[in-house]
Backbone atoms as SQL, in Angstrom:
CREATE TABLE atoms (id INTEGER PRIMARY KEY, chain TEXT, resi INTEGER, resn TEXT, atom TEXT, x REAL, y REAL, z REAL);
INSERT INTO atoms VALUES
  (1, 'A', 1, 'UNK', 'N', -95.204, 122.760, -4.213),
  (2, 'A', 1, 'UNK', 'CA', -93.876, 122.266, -4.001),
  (3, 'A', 1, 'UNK', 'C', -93.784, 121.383, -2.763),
  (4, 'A', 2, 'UNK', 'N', -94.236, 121.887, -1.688),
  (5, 'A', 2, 'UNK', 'CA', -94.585, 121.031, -0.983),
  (6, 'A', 2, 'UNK', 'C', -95.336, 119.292, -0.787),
  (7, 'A', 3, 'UNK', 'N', -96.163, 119.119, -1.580),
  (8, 'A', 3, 'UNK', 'CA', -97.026, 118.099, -1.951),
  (9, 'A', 3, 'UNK', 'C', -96.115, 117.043, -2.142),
  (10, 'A', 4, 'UNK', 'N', -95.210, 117.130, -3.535),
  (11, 'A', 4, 'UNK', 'CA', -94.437, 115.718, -3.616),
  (12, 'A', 4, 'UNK', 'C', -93.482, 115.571, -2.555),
  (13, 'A', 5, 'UNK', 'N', -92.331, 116.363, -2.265),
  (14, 'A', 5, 'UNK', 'CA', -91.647, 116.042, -1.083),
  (15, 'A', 5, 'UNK', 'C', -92.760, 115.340, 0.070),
  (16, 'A', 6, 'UNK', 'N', -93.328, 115.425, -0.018),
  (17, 'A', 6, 'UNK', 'CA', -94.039, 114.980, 1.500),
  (18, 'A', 6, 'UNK', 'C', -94.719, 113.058, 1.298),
  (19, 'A', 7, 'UNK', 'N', -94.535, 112.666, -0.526),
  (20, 'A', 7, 'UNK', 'CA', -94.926, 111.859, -0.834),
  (21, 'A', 7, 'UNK', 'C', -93.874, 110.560, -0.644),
  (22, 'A', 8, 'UNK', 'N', -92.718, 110.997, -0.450),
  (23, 'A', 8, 'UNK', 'CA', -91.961, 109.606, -0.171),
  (24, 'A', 8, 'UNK', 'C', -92.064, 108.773, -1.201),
  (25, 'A', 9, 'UNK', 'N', -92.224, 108.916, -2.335),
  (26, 'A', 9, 'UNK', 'CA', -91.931, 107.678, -3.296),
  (27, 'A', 9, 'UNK', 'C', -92.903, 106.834, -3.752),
  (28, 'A', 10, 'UNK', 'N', -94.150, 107.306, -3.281),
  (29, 'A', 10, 'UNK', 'CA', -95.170, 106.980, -3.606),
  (30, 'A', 10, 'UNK', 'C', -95.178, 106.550, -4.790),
  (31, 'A', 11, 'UNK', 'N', -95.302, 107.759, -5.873),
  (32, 'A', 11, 'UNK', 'CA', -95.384, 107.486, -7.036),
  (33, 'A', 11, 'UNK', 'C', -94.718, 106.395, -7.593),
  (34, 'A', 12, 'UNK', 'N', -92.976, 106.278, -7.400),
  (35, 'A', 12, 'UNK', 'CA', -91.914, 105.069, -7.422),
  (36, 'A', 12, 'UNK', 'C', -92.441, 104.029, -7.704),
  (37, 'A', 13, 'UNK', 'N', -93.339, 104.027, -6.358),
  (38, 'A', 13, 'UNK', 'CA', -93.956, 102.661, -5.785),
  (39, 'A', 13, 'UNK', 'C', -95.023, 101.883, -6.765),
  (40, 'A', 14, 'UNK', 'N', -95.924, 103.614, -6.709),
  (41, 'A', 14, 'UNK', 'CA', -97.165, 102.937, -8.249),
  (42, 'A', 14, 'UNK', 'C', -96.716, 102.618, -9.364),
  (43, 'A', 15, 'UNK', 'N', -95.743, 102.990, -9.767),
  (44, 'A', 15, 'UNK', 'CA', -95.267, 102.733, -10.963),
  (45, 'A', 15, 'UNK', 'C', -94.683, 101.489, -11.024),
  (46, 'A', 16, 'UNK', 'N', -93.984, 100.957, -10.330),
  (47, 'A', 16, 'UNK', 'CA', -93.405, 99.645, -9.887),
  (48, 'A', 16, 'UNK', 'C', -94.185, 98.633, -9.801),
  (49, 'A', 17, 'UNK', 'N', -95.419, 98.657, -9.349),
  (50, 'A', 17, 'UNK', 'CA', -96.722, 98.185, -8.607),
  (51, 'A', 17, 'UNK', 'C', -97.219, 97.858, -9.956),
  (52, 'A', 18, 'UNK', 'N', -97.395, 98.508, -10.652),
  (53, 'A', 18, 'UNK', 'CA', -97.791, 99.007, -12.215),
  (54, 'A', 18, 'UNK', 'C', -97.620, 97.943, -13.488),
  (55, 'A', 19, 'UNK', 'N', -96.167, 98.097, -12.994),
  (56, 'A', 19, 'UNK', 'CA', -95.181, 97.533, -13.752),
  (57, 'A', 19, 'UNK', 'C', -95.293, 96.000, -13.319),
  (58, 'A', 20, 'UNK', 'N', -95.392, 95.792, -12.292),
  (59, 'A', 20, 'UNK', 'CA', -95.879, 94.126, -12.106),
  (60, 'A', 20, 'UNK', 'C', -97.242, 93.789, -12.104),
  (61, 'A', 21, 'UNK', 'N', -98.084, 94.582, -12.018),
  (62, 'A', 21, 'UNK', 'CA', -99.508, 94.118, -12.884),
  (63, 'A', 21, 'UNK', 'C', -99.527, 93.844, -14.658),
  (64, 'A', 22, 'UNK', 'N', -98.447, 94.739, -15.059),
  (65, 'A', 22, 'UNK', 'CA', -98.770, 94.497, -16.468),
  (66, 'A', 22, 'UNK', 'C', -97.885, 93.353, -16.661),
  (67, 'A', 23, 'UNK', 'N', -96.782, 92.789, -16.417),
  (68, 'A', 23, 'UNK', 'CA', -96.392, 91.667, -16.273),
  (69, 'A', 23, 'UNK', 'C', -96.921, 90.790, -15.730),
  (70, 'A', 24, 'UNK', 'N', -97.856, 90.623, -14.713),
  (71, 'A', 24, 'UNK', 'CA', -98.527, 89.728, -14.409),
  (72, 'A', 24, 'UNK', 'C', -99.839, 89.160, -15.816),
  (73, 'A', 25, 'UNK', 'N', -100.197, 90.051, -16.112),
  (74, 'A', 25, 'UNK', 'CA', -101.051, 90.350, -17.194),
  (75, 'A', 25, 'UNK', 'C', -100.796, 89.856, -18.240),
  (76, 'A', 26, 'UNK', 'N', -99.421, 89.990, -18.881),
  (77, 'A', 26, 'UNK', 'CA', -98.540, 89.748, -20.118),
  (78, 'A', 26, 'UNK', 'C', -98.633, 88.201, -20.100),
  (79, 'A', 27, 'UNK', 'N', -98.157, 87.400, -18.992),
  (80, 'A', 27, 'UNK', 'CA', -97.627, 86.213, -18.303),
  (81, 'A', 27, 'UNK', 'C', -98.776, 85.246, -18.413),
  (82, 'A', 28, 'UNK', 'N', -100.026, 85.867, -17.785),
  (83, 'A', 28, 'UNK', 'CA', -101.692, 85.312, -17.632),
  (84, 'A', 28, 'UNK', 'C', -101.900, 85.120, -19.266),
  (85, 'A', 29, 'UNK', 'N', -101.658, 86.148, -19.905),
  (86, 'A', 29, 'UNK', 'CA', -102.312, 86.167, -21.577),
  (87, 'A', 29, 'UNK', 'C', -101.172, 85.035, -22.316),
  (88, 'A', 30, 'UNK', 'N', -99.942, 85.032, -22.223),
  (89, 'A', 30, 'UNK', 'CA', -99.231, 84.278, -22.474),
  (90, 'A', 30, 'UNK', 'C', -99.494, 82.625, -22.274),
  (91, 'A', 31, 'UNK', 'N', -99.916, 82.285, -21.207),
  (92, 'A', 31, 'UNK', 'CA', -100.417, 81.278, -20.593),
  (93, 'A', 31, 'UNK', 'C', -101.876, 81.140, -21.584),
  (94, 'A', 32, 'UNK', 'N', -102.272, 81.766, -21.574),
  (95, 'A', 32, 'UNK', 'CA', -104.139, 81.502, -22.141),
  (96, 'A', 32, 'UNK', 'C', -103.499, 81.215, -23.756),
  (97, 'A', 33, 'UNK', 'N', -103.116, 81.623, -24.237),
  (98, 'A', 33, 'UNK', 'CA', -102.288, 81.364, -25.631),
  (99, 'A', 33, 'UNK', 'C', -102.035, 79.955, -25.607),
  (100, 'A', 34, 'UNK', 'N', -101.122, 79.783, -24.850),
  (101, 'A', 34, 'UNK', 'CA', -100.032, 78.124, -24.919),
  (102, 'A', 34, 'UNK', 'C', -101.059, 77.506, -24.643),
  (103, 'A', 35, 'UNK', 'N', -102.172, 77.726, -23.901),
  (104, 'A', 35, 'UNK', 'CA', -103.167, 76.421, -23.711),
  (105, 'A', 35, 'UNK', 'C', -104.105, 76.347, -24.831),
  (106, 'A', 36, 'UNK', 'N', -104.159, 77.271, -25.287),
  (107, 'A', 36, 'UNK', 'CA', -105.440, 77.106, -26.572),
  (108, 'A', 36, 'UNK', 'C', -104.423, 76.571, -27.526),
  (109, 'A', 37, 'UNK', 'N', -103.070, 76.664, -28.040),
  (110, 'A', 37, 'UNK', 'CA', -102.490, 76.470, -28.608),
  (111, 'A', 37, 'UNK', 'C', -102.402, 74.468, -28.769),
  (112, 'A', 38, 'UNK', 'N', -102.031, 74.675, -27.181),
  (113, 'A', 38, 'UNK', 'CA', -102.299, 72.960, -26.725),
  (114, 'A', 38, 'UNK', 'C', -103.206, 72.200, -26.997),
  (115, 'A', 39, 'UNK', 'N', -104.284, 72.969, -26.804),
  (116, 'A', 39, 'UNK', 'CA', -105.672, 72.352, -27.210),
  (117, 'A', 39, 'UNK', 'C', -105.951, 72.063, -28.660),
  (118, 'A', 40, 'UNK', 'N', -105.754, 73.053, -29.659),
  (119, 'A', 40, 'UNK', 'CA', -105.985, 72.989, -30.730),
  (120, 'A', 40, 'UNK', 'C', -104.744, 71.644, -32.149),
  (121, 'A', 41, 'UNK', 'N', -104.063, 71.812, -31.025),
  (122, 'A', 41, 'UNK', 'CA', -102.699, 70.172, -31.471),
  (123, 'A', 41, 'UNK', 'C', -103.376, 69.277, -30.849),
  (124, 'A', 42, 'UNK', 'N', -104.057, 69.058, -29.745),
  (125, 'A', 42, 'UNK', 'CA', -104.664, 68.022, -29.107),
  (126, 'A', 42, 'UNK', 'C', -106.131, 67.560, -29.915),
  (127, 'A', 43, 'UNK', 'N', -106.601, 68.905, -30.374),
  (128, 'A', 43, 'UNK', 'CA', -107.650, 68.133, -31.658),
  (129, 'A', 43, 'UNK', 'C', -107.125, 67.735, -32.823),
  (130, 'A', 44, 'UNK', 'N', -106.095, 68.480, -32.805),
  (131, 'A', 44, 'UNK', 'CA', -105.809, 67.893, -34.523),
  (132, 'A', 44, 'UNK', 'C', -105.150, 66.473, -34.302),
  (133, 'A', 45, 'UNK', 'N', -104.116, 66.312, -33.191),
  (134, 'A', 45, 'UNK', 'CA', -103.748, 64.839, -33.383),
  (135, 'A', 45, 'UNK', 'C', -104.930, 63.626, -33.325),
  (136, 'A', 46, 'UNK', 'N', -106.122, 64.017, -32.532),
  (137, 'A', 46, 'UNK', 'CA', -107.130, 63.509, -32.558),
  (138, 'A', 46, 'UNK', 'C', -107.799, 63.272, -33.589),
  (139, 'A', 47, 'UNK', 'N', -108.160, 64.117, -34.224),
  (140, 'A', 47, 'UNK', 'CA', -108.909, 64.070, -35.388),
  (141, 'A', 47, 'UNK', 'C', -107.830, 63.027, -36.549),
  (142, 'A', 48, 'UNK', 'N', -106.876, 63.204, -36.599),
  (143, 'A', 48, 'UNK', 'CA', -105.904, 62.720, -37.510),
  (144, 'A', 48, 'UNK', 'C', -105.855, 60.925, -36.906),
  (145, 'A', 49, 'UNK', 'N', -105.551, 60.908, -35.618),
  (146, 'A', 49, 'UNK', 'CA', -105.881, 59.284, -34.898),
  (147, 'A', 49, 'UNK', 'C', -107.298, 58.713, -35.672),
  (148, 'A', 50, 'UNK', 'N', -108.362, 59.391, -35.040),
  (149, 'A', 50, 'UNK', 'CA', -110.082, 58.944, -35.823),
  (150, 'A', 50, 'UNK', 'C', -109.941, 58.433, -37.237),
  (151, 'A', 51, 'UNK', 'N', -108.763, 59.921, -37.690),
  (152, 'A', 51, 'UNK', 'CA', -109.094, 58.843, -39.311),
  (153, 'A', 51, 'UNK', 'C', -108.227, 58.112, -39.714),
  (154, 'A', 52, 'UNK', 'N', -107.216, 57.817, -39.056),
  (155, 'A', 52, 'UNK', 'CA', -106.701, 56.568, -39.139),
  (156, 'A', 52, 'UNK', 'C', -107.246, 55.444, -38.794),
  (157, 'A', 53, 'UNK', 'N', -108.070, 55.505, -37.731),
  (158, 'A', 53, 'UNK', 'CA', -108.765, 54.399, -37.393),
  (159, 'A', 53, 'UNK', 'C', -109.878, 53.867, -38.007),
  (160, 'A', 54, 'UNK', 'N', -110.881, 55.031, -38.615),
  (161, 'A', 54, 'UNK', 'CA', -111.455, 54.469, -39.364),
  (162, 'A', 54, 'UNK', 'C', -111.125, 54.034, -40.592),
  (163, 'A', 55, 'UNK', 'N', -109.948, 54.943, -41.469),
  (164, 'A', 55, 'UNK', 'CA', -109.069, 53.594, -42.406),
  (165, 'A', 55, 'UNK', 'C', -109.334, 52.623, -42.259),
  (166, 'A', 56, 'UNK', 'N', -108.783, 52.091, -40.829),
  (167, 'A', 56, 'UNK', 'CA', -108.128, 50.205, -40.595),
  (168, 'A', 56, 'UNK', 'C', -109.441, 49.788, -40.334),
  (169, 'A', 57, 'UNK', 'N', -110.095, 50.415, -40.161),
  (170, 'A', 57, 'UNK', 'CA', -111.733, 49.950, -39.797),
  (171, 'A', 57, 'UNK', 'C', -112.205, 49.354, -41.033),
  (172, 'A', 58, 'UNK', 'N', -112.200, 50.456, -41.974),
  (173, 'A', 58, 'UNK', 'CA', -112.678, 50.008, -43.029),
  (174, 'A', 58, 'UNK', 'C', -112.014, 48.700, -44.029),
  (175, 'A', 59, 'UNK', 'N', -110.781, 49.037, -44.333),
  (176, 'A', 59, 'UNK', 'CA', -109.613, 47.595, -44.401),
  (177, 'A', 59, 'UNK', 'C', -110.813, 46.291, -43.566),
  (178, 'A', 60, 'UNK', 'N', -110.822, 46.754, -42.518),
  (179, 'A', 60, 'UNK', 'CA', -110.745, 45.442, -41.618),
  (180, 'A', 60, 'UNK', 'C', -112.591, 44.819, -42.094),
  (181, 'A', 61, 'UNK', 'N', -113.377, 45.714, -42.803),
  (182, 'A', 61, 'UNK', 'CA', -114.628, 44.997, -43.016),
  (183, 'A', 61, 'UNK', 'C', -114.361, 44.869, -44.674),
  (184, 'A', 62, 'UNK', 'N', -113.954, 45.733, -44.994),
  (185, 'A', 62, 'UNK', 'CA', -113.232, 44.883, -46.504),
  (186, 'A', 62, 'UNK', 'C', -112.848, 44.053, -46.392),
  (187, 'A', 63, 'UNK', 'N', -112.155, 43.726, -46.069),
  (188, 'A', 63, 'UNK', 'CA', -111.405, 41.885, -45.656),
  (189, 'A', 63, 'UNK', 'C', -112.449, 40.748, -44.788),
  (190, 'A', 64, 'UNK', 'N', -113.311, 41.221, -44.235),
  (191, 'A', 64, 'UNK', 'CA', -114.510, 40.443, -43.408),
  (192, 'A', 64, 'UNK', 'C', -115.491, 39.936, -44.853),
  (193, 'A', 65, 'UNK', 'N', -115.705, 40.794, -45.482),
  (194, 'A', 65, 'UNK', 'CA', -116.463, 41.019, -46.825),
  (195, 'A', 65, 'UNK', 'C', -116.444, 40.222, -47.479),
  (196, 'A', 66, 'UNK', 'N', -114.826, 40.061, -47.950),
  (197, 'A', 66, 'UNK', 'CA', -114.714, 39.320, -49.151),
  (198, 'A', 66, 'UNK', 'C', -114.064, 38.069, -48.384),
  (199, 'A', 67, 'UNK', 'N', -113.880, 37.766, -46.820),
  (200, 'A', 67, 'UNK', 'CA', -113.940, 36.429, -46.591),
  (201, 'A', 67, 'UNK', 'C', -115.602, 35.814, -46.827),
  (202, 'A', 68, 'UNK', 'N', -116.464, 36.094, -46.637),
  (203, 'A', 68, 'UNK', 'CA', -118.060, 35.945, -46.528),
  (204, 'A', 68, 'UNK', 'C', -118.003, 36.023, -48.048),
  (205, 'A', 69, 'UNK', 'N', -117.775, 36.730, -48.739),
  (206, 'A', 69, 'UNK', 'CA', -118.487, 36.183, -50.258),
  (207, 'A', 69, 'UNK', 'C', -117.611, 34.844, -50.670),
  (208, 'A', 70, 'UNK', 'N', -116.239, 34.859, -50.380),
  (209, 'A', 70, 'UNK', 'CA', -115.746, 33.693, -50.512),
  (210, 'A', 70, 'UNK', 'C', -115.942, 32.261, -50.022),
  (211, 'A', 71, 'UNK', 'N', -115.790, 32.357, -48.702),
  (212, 'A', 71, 'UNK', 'CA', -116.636, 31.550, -48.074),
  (213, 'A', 71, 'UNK', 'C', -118.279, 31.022, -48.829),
  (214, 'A', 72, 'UNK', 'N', -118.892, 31.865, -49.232),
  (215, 'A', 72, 'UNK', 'CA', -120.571, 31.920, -49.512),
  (216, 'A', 72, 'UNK', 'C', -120.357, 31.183, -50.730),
  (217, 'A', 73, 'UNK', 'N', -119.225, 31.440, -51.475),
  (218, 'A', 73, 'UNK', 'CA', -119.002, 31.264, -52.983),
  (219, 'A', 73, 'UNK', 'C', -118.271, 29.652, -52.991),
  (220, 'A', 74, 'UNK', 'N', -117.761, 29.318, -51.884),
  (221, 'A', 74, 'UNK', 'CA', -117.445, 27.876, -51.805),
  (222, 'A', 74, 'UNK', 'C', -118.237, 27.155, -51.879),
  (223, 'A', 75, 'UNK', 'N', -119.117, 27.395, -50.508),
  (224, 'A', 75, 'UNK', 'CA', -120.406, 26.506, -50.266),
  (225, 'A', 75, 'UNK', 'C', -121.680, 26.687, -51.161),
  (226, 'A', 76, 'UNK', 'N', -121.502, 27.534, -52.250),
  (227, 'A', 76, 'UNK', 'CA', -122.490, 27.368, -53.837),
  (228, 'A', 76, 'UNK', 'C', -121.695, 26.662, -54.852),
  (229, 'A', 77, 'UNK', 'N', -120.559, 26.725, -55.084),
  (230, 'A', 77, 'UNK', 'CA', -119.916, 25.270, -55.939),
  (231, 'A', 77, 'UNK', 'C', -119.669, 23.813, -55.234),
  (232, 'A', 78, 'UNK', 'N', -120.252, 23.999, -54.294),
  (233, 'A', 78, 'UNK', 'CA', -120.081, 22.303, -53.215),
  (234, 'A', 78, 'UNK', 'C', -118.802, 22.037, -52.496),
  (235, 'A', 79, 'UNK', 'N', -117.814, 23.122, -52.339),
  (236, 'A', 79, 'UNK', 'CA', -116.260, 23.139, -52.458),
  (237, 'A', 79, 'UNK', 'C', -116.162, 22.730, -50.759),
  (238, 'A', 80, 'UNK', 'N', -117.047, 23.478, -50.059),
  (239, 'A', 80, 'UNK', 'CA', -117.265, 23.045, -47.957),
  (240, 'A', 80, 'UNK', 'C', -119.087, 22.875, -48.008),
  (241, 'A', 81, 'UNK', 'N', -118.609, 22.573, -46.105),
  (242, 'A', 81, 'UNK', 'CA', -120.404, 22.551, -45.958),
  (243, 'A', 81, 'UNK', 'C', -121.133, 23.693, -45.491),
  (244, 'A', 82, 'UNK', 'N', -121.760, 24.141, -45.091),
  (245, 'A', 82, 'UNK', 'CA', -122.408, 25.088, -44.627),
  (246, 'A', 82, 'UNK', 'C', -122.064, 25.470, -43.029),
  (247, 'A', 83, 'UNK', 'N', -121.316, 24.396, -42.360),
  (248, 'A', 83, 'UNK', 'CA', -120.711, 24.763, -41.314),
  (249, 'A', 83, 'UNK', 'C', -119.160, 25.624, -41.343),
  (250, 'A', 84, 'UNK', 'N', -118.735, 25.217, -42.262),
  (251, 'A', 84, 'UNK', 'CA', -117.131, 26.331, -42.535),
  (252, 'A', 84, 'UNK', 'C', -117.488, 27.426, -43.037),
  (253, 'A', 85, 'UNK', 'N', -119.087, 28.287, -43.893),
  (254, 'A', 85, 'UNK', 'CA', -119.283, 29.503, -43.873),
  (255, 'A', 85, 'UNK', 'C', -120.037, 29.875, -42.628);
């Protein structure tokens, strides 16, 4: 009987103490979440940019392509000279 009276609130204290470690904890894990979360939108918009780009990439040598066969296809019917392909 003696023992706790003599403790002043100790316990109070750990428990309190306690209680803001596991909130600190909660807060830290919360945080590690939103960033992986971040990260994983930051690849996908990425990945989704890449293949857009290589789309227009590809567009853009399709169209290189068939200027060069056209071009190629002039200057075999005599249509330019060999300097405009």
């Amino acid at each position: 009987m003696v023992g706790p009276i003599f403790q002043f609130g100790q316990n109070y204290k750990r428990v309190q103490v306690e209680r803001i470690r596991t909130q600190q904890a909660q807060l830290q894990y919360e945080k590690v979440v939103l960033a992986s979360f971040a990260d994983v939108n930051n690849a996908l918009i990425a990945n989704k940019t890449f293949a857009e780009e290589y789309a227009n990439r590809k567009i853009q040598e399709d169209a290189g392509r068939k200027a060069l066969e056209l071009s190629n296809a002039q200057y075999n019917f005599g249509y330019t000279s060999y300097l405009e392909v």
